[in-house]
C-alpha positions as CSV (number, residue, x, y, z in Angstrom):
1,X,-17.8,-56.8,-29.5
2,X,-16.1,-54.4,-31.2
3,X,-18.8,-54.0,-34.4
4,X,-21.4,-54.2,-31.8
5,X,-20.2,-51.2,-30.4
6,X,-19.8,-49.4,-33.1
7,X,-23.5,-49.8,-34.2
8,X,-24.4,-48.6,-30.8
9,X,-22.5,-45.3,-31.5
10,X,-23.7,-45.2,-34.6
11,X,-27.5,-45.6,-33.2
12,X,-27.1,-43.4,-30.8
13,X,-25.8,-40.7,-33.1
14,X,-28.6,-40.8,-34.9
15,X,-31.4,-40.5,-32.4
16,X,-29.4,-37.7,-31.0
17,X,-29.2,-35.2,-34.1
18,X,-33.3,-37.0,-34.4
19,X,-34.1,-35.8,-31.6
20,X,-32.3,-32.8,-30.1
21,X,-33.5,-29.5,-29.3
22,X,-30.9,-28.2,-30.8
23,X,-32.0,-27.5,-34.2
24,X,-29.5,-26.9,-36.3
25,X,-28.0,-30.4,-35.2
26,X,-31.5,-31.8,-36.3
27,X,-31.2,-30.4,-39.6
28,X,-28.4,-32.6,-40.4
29,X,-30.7,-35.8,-39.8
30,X,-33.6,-34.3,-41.5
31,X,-32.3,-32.6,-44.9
32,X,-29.9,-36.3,-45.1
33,X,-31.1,-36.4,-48.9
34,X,-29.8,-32.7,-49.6
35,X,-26.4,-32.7,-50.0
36,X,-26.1,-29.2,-50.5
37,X,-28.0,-27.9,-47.9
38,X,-26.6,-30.7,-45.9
39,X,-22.8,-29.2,-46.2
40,X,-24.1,-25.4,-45.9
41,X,-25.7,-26.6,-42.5
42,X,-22.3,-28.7,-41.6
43,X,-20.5,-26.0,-42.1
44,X,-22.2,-23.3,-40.1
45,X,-22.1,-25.4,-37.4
46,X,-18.7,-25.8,-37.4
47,X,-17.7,-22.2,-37.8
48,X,-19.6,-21.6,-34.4
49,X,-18.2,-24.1,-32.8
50,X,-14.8,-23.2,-33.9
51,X,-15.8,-19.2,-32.9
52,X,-17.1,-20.4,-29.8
53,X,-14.6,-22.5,-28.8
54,X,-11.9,-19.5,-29.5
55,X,-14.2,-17.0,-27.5
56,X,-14.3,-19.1,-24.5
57,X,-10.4,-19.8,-24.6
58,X,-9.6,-16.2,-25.1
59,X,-11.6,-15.6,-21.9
60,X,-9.6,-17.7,-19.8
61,X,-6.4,-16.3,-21.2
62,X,-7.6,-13.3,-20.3
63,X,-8.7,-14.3,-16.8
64,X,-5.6,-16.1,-15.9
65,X,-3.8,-12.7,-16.7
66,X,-5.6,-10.2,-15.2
67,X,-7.7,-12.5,-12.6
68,X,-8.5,-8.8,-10.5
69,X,-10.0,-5.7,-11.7
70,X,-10.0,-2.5,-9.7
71,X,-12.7,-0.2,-9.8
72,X,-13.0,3.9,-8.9
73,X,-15.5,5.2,-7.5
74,X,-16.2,8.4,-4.8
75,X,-17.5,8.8,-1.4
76,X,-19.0,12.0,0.5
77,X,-17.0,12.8,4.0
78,X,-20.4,12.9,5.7
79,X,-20.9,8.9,5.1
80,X,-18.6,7.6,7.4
81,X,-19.3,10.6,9.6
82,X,-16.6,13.0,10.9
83,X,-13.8,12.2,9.8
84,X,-10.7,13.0,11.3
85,X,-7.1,14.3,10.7
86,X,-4.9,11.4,10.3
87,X,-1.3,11.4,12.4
88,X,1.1,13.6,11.3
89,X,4.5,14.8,12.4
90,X,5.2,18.4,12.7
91,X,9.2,18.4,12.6
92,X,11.1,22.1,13.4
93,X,13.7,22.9,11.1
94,X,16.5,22.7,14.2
95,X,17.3,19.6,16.0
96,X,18.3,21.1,19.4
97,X,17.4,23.1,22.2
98,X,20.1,26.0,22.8
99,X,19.4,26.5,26.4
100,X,19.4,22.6,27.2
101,X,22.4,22.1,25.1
102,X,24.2,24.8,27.2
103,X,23.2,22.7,30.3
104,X,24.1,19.4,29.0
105,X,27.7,20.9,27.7
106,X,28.4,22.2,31.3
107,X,27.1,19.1,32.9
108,X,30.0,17.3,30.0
109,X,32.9,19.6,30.9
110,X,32.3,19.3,34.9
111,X,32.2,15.4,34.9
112,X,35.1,15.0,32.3
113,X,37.4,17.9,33.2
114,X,37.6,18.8,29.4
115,X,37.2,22.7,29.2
116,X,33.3,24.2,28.0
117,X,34.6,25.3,25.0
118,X,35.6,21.8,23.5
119,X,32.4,20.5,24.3
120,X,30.5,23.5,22.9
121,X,32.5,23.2,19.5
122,X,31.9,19.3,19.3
123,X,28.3,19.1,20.6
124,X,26.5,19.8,17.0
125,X,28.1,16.3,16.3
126,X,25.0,14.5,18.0
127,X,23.0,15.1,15.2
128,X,24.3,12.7,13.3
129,X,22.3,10.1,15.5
130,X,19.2,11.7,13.8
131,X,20.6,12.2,10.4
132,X,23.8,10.3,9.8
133,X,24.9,12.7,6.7
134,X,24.7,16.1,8.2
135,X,28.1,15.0,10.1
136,X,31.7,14.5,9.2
137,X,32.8,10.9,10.3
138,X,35.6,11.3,11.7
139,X,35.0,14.1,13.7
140,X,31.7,12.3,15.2
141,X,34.3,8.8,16.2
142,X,36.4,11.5,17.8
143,X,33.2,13.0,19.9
144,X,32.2,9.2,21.1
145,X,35.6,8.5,22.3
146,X,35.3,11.6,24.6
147,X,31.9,10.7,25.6
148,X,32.9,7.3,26.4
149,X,30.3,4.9,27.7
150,X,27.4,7.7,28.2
151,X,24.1,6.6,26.5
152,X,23.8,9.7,24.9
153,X,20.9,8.3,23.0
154,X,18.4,8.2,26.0
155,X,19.2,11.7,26.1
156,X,18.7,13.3,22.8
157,X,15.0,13.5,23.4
158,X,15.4,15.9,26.4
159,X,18.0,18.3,23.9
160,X,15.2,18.6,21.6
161,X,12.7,21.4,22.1
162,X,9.6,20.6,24.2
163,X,6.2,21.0,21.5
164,X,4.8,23.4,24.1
165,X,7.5,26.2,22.5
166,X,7.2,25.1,19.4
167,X,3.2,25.0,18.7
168,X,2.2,28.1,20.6
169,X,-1.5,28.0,20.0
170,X,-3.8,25.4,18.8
171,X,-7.7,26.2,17.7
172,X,-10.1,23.4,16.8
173,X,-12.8,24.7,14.6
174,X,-12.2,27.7,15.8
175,X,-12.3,26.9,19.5
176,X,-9.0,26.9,21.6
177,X,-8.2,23.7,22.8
178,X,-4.6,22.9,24.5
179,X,-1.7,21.5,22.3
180,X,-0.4,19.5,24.9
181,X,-3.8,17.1,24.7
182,X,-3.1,16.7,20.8
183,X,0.1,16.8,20.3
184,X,3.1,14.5,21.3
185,X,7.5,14.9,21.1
186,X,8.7,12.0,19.3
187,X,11.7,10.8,17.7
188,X,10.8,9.6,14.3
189,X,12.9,9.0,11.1
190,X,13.1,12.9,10.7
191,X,14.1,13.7,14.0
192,X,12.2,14.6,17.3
193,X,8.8,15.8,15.6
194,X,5.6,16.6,17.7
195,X,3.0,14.0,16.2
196,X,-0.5,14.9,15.8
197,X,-2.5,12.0,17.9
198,X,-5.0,9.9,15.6
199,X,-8.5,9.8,16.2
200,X,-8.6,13.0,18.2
201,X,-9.3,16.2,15.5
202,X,-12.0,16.4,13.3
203,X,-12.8,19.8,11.2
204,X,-10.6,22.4,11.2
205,X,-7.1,22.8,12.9
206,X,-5.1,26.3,13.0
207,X,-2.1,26.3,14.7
208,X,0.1,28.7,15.5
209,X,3.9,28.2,15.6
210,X,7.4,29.8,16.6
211,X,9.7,30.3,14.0
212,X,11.5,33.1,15.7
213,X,14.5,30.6,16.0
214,X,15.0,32.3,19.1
215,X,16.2,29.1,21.2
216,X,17.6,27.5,18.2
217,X,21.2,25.2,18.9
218,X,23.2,26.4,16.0
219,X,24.3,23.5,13.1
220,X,26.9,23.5,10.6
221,X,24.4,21.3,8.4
222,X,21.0,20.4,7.9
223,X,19.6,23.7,9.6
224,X,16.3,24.9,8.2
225,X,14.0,27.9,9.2
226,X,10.8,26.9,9.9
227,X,8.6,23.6,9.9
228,X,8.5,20.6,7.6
229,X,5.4,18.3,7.9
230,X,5.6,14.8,7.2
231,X,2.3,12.2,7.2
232,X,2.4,8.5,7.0
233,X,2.1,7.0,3.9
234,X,3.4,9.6,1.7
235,X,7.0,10.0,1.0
236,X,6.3,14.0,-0.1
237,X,6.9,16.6,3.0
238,X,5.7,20.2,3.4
239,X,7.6,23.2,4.3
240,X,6.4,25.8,6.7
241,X,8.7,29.0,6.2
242,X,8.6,31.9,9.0
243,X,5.7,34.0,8.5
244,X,4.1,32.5,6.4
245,X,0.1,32.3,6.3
246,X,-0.3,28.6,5.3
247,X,-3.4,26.3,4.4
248,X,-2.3,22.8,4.2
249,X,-5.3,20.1,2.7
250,X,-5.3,16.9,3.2
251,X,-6.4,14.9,0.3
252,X,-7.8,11.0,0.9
253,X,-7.7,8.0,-0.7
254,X,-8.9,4.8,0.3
255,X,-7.9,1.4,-0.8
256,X,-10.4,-1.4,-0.3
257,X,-10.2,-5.3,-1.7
258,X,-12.7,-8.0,-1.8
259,X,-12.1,-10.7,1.4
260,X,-12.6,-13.3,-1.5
261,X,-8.7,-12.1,-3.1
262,X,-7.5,-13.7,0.0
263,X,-7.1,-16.7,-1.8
264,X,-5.1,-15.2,-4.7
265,X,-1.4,-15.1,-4.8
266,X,-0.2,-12.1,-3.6
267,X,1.7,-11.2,-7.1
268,X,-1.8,-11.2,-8.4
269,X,-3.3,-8.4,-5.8
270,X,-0.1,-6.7,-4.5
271,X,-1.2,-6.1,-1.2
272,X,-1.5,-7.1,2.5
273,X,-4.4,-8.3,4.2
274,X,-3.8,-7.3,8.3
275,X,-2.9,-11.2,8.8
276,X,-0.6,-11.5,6.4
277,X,1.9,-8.0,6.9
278,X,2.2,-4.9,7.9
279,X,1.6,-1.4,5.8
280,X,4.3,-0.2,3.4
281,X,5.6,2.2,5.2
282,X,6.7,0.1,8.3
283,X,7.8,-2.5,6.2
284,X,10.0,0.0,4.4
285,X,11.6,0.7,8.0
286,X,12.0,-2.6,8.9
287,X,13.5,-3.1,5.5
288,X,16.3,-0.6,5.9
289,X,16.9,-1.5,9.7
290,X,17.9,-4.7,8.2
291,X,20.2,-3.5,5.9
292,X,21.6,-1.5,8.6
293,X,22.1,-4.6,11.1
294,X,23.6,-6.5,7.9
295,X,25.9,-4.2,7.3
296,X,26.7,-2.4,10.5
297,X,26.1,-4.7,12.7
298,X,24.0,-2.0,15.0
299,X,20.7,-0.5,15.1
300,X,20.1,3.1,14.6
301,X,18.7,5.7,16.1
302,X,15.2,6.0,16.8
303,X,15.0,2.6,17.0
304,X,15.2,0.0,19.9
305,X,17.9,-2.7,20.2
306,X,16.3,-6.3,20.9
307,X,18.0,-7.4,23.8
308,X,17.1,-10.9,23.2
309,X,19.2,-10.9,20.0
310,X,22.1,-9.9,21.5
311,X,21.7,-6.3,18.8
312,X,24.1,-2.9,19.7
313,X,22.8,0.2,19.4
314,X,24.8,2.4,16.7
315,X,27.0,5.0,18.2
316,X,28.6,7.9,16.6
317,X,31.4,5.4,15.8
318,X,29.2,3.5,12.9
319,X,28.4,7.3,11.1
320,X,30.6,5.9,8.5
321,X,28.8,2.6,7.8
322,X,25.5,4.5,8.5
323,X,26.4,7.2,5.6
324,X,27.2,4.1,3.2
325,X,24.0,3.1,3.9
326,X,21.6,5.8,3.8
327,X,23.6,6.5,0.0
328,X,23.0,2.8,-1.2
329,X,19.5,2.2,-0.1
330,X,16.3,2.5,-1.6
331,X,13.3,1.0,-1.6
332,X,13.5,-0.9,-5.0
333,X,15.2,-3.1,-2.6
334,X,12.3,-3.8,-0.9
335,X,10.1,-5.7,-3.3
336,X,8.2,-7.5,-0.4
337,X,6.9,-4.1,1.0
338,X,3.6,-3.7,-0.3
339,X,0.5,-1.5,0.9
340,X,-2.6,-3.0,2.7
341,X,-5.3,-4.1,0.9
342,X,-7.5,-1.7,3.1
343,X,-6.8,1.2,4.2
344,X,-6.5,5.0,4.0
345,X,-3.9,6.7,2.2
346,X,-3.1,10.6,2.7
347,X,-1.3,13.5,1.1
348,X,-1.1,17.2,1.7
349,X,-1.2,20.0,-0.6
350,X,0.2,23.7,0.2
351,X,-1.2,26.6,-1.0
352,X,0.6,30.3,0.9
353,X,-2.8,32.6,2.1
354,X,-0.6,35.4,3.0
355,X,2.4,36.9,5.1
356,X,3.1,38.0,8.7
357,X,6.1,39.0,11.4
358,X,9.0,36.1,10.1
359,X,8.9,35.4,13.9
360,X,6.0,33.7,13.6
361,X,3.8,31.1,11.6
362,X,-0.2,30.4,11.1
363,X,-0.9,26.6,9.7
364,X,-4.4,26.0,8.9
365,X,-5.0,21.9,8.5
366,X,-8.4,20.7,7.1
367,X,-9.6,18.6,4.5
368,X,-9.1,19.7,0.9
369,X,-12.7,17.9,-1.1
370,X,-15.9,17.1,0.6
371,X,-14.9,13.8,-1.6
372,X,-12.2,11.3,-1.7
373,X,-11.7,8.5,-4.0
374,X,-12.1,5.0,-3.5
375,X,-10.5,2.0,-5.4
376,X,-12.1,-1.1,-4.6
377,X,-9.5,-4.6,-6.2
378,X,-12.0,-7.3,-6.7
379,X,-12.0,-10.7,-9.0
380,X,-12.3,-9.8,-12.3
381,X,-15.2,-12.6,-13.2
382,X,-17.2,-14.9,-10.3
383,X,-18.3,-17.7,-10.8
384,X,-21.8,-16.9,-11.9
385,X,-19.8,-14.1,-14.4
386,X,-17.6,-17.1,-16.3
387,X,-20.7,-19.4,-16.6
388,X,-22.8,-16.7,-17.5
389,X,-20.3,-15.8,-20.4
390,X,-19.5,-19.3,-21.6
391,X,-23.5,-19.5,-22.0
392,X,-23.9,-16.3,-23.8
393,X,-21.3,-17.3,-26.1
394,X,-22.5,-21.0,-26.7
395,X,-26.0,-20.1,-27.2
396,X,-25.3,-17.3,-29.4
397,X,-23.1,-19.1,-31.9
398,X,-24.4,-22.6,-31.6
399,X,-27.8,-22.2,-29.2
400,X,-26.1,-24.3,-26.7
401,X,-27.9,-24.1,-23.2
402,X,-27.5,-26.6,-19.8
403,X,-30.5,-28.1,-20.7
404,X,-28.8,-29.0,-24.1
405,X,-25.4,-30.2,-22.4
406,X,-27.6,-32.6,-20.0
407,X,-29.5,-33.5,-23.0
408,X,-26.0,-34.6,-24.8
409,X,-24.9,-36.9,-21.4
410,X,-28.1,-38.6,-21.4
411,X,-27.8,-39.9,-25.1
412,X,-24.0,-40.4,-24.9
413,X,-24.4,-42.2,-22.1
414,X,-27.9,-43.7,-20.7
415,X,-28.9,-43.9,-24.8
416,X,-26.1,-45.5,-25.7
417,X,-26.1,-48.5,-22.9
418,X,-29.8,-49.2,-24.5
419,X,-28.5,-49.7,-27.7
420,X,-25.7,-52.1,-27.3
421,X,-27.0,-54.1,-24.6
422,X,-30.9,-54.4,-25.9
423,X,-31.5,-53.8,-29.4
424,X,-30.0,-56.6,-32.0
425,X,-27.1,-55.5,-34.0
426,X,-28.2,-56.8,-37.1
427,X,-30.8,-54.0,-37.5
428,X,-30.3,-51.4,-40.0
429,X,-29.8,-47.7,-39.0
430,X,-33.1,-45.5,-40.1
């Protein structure tokens, strides 16, 4: 059996290099009787095979280690129509409301029968609910034990100064349109900051703000005379100083990835797709919300306890813990926090137009480039792309085609059954 088989290879060999359409294989059959030609022939054919097999390898190595590709590209602001301003904070450079802290210190020293004065001394303390480093500790733990069991935190909102004294005059493109309708008071990682509503302003947006500091709550720390504005997805801010004549730009990039990627591992694309997380930046707060639940045992101002979970709100008492905190995070720690794979990114550049009265400020918001870049994460070869270049390759160094791997099954396979089960083994090999 095991000589027959052997001639049935050896048969089969034969007709192949006979009778391919590969012609440098048929060479090898055809000049048999020219041994030099024969070994020039043999040995081209093995250097593409060898060049072609190394090609092909290298491409997979190369494919298994970069398996996405991003490319740039740029897109008008007229393509996707009016666009419009993306949410932004406004945030005043003091935290409190003179006239309403007044108030609130009277409404303290009539229900506690602690004199004004002690309460007026002690009251700048509350700030450390909005920034926990602009406070001494022990001096805030001496504040909650005279507040007792107030919820002082439902309350800080109504200290803060409403948007309507803060943003005097609002124009769209020119037109005056009321600030109450775009803008909204709320309390954000950088305090009580009046938010610009998404979706609503498209164009041009000049405001007109008070820096006259003229109901200002006076602060040991953290005290700063004018405007800082902070956008989502950008950890830079930008400073508004009285009287200054300020255009602010906002510059766009958008992110976009292939639907196909949602198959890779998500160390290969390094983003979020909207089922599988949320953006950076709100993973970034729930990151440091954890820390401060792991090691405070609370959760911090703005956000909300879950009642469900049995969580504390943190209280001037935890200032301590919430310092420790705020000095040893960062979001290195945060690996997991990644961006999504589409969406808009934003960031603002300054540029000072002039000066006027220090008691007052001009902000002029539009878009900085009729253009905005686009990077678009796709696979780095399809399909069609890796058989495509596997076929250039094979047909350049050896003239390999489909039709001549198809060709190779049938003899290997169909040819070969012929020859050992019908012709005679004692035949000679032509």
């Amino acid at each position: 059996m095991s000589s027959r088989l052997v001639v049935a290879l050896n048969r089969t060999v034969v007709e192949y290099f006979r009778k391919t359409s590969l012609n440098g294989f048929g060479l090898l059959y055809f000049i048999r009787r020219r041994r030099v030609q024969r070994i020039f022939w043999f040995s081209f054919i093995c250097c593409g095979l060898i060049f072609a097999g190394y090609s092909v390898f290298a491409m997979i190595l190369e494919l298994l280690d970069n398996s996405t590709i991003t490319d740039l590209s740029e897109r008008d602001l007229g393509e996707k129509g009016a666009l419009t301003l993306p949410s932004m904070a406004i945030c005043s450079g003091y935290r409190f409301s003179k006239r309403k802290m007044q108030d609130y210190t009277q409404m303290l020293a009539n229900s506690s029968g602690k004199p004004l004065g002690f309460w007026w001394q002690k009251i700048h303390l509350l700030s450390g609910y909005t920034d926990p480093m602009s406070v001494d500790p022990e001096e805030a733990k001496e504040l909650q034990e005279s507040l007792g069991f107030r919820d002082v935190r439902s309350q800080l909102m109504d200290l803060s100064t409403p948007c309507v004294s803060l943003i005097l005059k609002c124009l769209q493109n020119r037109v005056t349109i009321n600030c109450s309708e775009i803008f909204q008071l709320r309390a954000t990682n950088h305090g009580h900051c009046c938010v610009l509503r998404d979706g609503n302003i498209t164009g041009e947006l000049s405001l007109s703000l008070d820096t006259s500091q003229e109901d200002e709550f006076p602060m040991e720390k953290s005290s700063f005379p004018g405007f800082r504005l902070h956008i989502s997805s950008w950890l830079g801010r930008i400073t508004i100083g009285g009287g200054e004549k300020s255009l602010v730009e906002v510059l766009g990039m958008e992110l976009g990835a292939n639907s196909e990627l949602r198959d890779y591992p998500l160390d290969r694309r390094d983003c979020y797709f909207p089922h599988e997380g949320d953006g950076r930046e709100k993973c970034l707060q729930d990151c440091r919300l954890r820390a401060s639940l792991m090691n405070c045992h609370c959760v911090p101002y703005p956000f909300v306890r879950d009642a469900k979970l049995k969580q504390k709100s943190c209280t001037l008492e935890d200032i301590a813990c919430l310092q420790m905190v705020a000095v040893n995070w960062s979001p290195n720690q945060c690996p997991q926090c990644l961006p999504l794979c589409n969406q808009m990114l934003y960031s603002l550049h300054k540029s000072l137009l002039g000066r006027m009265h220090p008691f007052r400020s001009t902000l002029l918001l539009r878009f900085g480039a009729p253009r905005w870049r686009i990077y678009s994460q796709d696979k780095h070869y399809h399909w069609y792309q890796i058989l495509s270049n596997i076929g250039g390759v094979l047909g350049i160094c050896i003239g390999c085609s489909l039709i001549s791997g198809f060709e190779l099954i049938y003899f290997m396979v169909f040819r070969f059954w012929s020859h050992f089960w019908h012709d005679p083994p004692n035949v000679s090999v032509a």
